[in-house]
N, C-alpha and C positions, 0 to 999 in steps of 0.2 A: 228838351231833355235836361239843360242846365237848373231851369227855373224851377221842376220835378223836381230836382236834388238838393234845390235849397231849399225849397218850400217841406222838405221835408227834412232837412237837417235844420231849418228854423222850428217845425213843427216839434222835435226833438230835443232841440233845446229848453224850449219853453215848457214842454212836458217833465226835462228833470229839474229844471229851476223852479214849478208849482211846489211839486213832490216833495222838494228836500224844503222847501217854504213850508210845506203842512206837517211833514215829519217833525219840522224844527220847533214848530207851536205845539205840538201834539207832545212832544219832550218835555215842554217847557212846561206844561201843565202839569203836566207827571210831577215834574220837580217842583212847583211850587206847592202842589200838595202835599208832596212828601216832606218836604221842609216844615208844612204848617202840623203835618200832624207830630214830627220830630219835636216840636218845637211845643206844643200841648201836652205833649207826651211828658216833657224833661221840663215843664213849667217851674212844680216844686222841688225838682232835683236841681244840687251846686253842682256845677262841672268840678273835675279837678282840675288842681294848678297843674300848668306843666311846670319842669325844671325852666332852667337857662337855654336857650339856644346856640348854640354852638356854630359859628359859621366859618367858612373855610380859612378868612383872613386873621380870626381870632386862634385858629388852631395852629397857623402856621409862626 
């Protein structure tokens, strides 16, 4: 009964550690495309400047 419960709480485990492995490649494609096409897209456009950054020790 014991060996059941783990073989199935091992079987469990391994089933969401694949998952969130293929989710995470499957995002990451997503994103790298979307980057390339962001990135063709804005070839011959200048980004604008931003201002100064302002961070909390310069403000205090």
């Amino acid at each position: 009964m014991l060996t059941i419960a783990l073989l199935l709480l091992a079987g469990f485990i391994v089933g969401v550690a694949l998952t969130a492995m293929f989710a995470l490649l499957y995002i990451g494609v997503i994103h790298a495309e979307a980057v390339r096409i962001v990135d063709t897209h804005l070839a011959g456009i200048a980004m604008p400047t931003a201002g100064p950054v302002m961070t909390m020790r310069q403000m205090v």
